[in-house]
C-alpha positions in Angstrom: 4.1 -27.2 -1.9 3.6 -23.8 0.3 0.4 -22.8 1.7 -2.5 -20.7 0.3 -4.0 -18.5 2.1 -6.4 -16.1 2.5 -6.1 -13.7 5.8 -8.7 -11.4 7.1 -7.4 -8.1 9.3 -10.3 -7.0 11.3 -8.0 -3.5 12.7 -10.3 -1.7 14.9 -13.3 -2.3 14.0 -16.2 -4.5 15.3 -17.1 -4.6 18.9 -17.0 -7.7 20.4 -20.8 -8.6 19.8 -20.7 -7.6 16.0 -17.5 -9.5 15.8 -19.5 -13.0 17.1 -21.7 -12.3 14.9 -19.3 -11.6 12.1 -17.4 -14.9 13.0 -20.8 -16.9 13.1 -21.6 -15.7 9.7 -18.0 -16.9 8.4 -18.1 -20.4 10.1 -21.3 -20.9 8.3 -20.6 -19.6 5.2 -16.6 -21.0 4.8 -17.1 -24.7 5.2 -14.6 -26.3 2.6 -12.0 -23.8 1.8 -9.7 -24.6 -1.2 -7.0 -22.8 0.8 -5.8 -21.7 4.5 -8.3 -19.3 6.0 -7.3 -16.9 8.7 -9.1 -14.3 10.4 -7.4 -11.3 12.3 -9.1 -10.1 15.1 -8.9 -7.5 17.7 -7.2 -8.5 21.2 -10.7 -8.5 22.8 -12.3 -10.7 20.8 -9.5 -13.4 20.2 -10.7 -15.9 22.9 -14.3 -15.9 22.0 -13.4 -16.0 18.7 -11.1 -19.0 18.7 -13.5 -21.1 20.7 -16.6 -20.2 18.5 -14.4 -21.2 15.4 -12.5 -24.4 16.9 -14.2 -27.0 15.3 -14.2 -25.0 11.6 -11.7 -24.9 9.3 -10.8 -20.9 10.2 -8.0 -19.8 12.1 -7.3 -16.9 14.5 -4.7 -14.6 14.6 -3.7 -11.6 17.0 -3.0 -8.2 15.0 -0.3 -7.5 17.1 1.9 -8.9 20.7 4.4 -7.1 22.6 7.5 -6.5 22.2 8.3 -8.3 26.1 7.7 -11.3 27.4 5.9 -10.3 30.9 5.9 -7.8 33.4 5.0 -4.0 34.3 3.7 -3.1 30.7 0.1 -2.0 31.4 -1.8 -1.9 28.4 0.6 -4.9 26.6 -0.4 -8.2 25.6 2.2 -10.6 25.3 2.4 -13.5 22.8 1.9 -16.1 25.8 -1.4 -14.0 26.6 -1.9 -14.8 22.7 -1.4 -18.1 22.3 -3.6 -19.0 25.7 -6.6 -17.9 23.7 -6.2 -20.7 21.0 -5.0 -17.9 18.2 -2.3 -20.2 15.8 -1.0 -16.7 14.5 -0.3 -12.9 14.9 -0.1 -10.2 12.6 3.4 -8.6 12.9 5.1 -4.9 11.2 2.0 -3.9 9.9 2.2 -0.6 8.0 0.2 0.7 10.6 1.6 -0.1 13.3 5.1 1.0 11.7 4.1 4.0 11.3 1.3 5.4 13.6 3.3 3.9 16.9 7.0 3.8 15.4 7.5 -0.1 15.4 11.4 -0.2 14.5 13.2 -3.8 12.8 14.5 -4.1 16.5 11.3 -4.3 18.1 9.5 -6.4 15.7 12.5 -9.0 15.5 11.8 -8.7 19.1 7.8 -9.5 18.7 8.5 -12.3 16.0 11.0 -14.2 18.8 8.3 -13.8 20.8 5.4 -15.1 18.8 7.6 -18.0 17.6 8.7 -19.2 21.0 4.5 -19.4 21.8 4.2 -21.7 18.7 2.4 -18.3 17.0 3.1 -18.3 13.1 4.1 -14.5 12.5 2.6 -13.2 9.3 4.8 -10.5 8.6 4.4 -7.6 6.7 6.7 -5.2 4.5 6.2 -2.7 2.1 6.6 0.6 0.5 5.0 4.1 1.0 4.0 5.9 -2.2 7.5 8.1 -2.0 9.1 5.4 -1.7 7.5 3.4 -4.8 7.8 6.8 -7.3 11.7 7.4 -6.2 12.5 3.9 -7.5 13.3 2.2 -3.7 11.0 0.1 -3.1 13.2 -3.1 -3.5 15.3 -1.6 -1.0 13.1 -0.2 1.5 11.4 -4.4 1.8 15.0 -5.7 1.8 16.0 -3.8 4.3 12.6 -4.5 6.5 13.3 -8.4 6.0 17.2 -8.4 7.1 15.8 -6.0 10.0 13.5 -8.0 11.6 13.7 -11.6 10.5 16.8 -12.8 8.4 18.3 -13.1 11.9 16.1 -16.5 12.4 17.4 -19.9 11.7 16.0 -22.0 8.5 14.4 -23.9 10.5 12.3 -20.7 12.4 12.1 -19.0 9.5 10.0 -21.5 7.3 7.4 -20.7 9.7 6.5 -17.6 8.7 3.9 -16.2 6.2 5.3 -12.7 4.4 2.4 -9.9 3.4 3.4 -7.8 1.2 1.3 -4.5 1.7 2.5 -1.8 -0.9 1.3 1.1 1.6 0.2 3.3 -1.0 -2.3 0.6 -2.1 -3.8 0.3 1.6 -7.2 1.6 2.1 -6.8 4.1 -0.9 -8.4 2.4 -3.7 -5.4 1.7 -5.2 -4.3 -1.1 -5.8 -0.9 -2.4 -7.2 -1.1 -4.2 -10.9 -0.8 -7.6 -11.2 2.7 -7.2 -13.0 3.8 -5.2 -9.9 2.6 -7.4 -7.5 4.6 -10.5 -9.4 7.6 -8.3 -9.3 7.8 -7.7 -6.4 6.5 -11.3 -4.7 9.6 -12.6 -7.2 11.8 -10.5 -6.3 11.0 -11.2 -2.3 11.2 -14.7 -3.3 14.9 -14.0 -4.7 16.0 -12.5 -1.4 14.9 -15.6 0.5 16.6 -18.0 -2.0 19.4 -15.4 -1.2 19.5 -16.2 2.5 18.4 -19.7 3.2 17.5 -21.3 0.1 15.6 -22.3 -3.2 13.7 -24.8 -1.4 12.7 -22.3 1.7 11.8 -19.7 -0.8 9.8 -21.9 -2.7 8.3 -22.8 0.3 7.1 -19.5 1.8 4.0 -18.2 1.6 3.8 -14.6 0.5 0.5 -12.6 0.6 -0.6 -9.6 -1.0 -2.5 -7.2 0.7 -3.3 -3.7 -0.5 -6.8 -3.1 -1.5 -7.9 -6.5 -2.6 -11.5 -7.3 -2.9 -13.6 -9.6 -5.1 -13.4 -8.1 -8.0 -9.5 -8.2 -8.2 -8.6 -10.9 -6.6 -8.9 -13.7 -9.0 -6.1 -11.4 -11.0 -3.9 -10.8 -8.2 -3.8 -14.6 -6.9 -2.9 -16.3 -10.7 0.4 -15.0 -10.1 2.6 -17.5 -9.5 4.4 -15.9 -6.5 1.4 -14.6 -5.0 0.1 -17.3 -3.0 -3.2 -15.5 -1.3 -4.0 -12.1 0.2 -3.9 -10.3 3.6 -7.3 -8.3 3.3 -8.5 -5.3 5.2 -11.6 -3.9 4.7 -13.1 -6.7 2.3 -13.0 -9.3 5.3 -15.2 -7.7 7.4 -18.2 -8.4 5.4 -18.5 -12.4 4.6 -19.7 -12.5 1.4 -17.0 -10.5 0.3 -14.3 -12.6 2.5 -15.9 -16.0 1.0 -15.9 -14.5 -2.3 -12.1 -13.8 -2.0 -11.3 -17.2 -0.1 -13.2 -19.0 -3.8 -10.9 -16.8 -6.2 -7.6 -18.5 -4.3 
């Protein structure tokens, strides 16, 4: 049976006091989850974070590593650097960070080779803009991202992954794709991996949705039976509204 799970992404908010305080509020609040719980956070926070949380049933991930292993990158923080905080994953090809700093498939196949060889479970994300999604391309455009950054890995590597799949139009707009189009397109991901490696790796991998989900639709979103959680954004840095997502799953 794959994994459910339910993954908060902090981005850049929350400075490192409100985000011990946000963490504190979680571990007390998420004691039994029904399903996988991770939490996103910012580089600055990660090994605080991960200590506070060690003994709960939340896990940490980065929301990004470098592209290189070590060296004369100032600014960078490698996977290594990620892992040594106690973070189990990291969150890799965000829409974000594809298009505000120009990730290409090369450099994130890079950053998942990376994160694998530190024992870090990449969740990895792919999706369509809006011009994308009304010209008809969409299935393209998140085939294309897969075989660009991580149909290179073996079986083996590759069942360690979690796939998000962030429509980008859907991200921090309100809108939010339908259930029918998140099914599609969760299926038709699916089909690609069955594809490539498998039916029994593409039954096992765990695809997320993330776009806009909150409380309200979440309960919707996750009875499809090829979404198996959600990679949430805004809704995850308020508990309640985390907890209330982690009890639709």
């Amino acid at each position: 049976m794959r994994k459910k799970m339910v993954a908060g992404n902090w981005k850049m908010n929350k400075n490192l006091q409100e985000g011990m305080a946000l963490a504190t509020e979680l571990k007390n609040t998420i004691i039994n989850p029904t399903c996988d719980v991770v939490i996103g956070t910012p580089f600055i926070h990660l090994a605080s974070v991960a200590e506070l949380l060690k003994d709960s049933p939340i896990q940490v991930a980065a929301e990004n590593c470098a592209d290189k292993e070590k060296g004369a990158y100032t600014g960078e923080v490698s996977a290594e650097m990620v892992a040594s905080t106690g973070a189990t994953y990291c969150i890799l090809g965000h829409s974000e960070r594809r298009a505000y700093y120009h990730e290409t498939y090369e450099i994130l196949k890079e950053k998942v080779l990376l994160a694998l060889a530190n024992n870090l479970a990449p969740i990895f994300c792919i999706g369509e803009v809006k011009e994308e999604r009304e010209s008809g391309v969409q299935n393209d455009v998140v085939k294309a991202q897969l075989e660009g950054s991580v149909f290179n890995l073996s079986k083996e590597d590759f069942g360690k992954i979690v796939l998000a799949y962030e429509p980008v139009w859907a991200i921090g707009t309100g809108l939010t794709a339908t259930p029918q189009q998140a099914q599609e397109m969760h299926a038709y991901i699916r089909s690609l991996i069955a594809a490539k490696y498998g039916e029994e790796v593409a039954d096992n991998t765990t695809i997320l949705y993330g776009g806009s989900c909150n409380a309200k639709n979440a309960a919707e979103l996750f009875a499809n039976p090829d979404v198996d959680g959600g990679l949430i954004g805004g809704a995850s840095l308020k508990a309640e509204d985390f907890a209330a997502i982690i009890a639709a799953r």
